[in-house]
C-alpha positions, 0 to 999 in steps of 0.5 A: 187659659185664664177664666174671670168670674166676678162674685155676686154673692153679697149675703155672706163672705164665701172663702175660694174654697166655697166658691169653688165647692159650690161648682162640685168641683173634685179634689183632683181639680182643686189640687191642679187650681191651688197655684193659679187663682188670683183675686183682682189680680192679685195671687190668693189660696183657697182659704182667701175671703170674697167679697162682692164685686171681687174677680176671681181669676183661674188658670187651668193651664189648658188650651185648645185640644184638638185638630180645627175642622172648618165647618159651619156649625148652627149656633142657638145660643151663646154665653162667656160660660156656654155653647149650645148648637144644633147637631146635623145628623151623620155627625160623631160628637167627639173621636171614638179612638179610631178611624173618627178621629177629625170630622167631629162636631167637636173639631168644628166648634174647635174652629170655631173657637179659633175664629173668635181667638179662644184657646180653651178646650172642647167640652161637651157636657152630654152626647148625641148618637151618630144619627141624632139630631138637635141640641148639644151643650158645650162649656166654655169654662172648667167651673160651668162644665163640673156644675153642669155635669152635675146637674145632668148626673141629679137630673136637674138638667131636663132634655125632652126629645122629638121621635116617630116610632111605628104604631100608634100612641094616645097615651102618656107612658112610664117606661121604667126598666132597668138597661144593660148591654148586650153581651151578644152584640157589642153594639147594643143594649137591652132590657136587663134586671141587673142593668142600670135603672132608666125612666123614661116619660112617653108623651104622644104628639101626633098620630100619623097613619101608622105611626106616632110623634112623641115627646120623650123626657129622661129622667136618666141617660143610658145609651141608647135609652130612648131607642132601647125602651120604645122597643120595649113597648112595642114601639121601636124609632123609625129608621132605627135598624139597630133595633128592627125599626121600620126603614121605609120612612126614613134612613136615619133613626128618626130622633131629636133632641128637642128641648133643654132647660136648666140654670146657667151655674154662673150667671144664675140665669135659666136657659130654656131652648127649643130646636125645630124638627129637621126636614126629614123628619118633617117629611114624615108626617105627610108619608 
């Protein structure tokens, strides 16, 4: 599919290549664009100068990748460059190679796709578990996929989230333990010195009997971070069976992803968006 970016750039004269570079595009990419960028419609390389105004065109040669699933998905905001959803729960973001192969959120926004007339690919640019509720940003664009990528990897791209975990907390938290798998069960994580590094921020909300709301920012993204270092603490997600949380509330591991905020890489324009808790994790309050 052909993408159309038009330059804003009036303080110097970029060539393509610096466009380009300015997205962290990747050599492989670069090499697959060589023969298919266009300056108002007109063929150019990688050494050809932009100028304000101009349109560069791209080609990346690939269209929708994908089965279709026709299934309404919860739009909370859109963009020529962005698709940031609401994910239900009991929902696989994309195919796990095995019997989840069709009934994704990836196969429903691929339907959506085909209803506005866009034959591009699905891209996700972080993930969900099966249980997790809330935001999920997908790129309509090779360039705004690599940008936010890159801002997810630098952590520029912030995401908070909204859970109820057993006990009580009245403080702020730093939770800065390294997290690796568990060579016991293939299914989950622990702590471990020879994992990966992960911080994460605890911000209590409310108390509730007991058990509390927090806000959780991540300064990394491990699997199944949140999950693994509130039971670190003592304080494992409501739900979560995975990791000895308490059923009795809920039936789904009681997380949210609640809050995005970073900048939109080719508008330049910061998106900030909020999703309100879901029903059930609303009814937990008052249990």
């Amino acid at each position: 599919m052909k993408y159309n970016y038009k330059i804003t750039i009036d303080n110097y004269k970029p060539t393509v290549l610096d466009f380009f570079k300015s997205f962290y595009l990747g050599n492989e990419k670069l090499k697959a664009l060589k023969n298919h960028i266009w300056i108002n419609d007109l063929p150019c390389d990688m050494t050809s100068g932009l100028e304000l105004d101009d349109v560069l065109t791209i080609d990346d040669q690939k269209g929708l990748d994908i089965k279709p699933l026709n299934v309404r998905i919860d739009i909370l905001y859109e963009d020529d460059n962005l698709l940031i959803i609401n994910k239900p729960c009991y929902c696989h973001i994309h195919s796990d190679g095995n019997k989840n192969t069709e009934n994704t959120l990836a196969n429903m926004v691929a339907a959506y796709y085909v209803r506005k007339g866009l034959d591009m690919p699905v891209r996700y640019i972080h993930r969900l578990d099966y249980e997790t509720t809330g935001i999920i940003i997908f790129a309509k664009d090779p360039l705004t996929m690599s940008a936010l990528s890159s801002e997810l990897e630098n952590h520029s791209l912030r995401r908070d989230y909204l859970a109820f975990v057993e006990g009580i907390i009245s403080n702020d938290i730093i939770i800065d333990k390294p997290i690796g798998r568990n060579r016991h069960n293939s299914q989950k994580y622990l702590i471990s010195k020879t994992g990966k590094k992960a911080i994460t921020i605890c911000h209590p909300i409310g108390q509730y009997k007991n058990k509390s709301l927090v806000r959780l920012t991540l300064k990394t993204g491990r699997t199944h971070q949140i999950r693994v270092h509130m039971t670190s603490i003592g304080h494992p997600l409501l739900g979560d069976m995975l990791y000895g949380g308490n059923i009795k509330y809920i039936k789904r591991v009681a997380l949210h992803s609640y809050y995005v905020s970073f900048i939109n890489p080719v508008t330049k324009k910061k998106i900030e968006l909020t999703s309100k808790l879901p029903t059930d994790m609303e009814k937990i309050k008052a249990k």
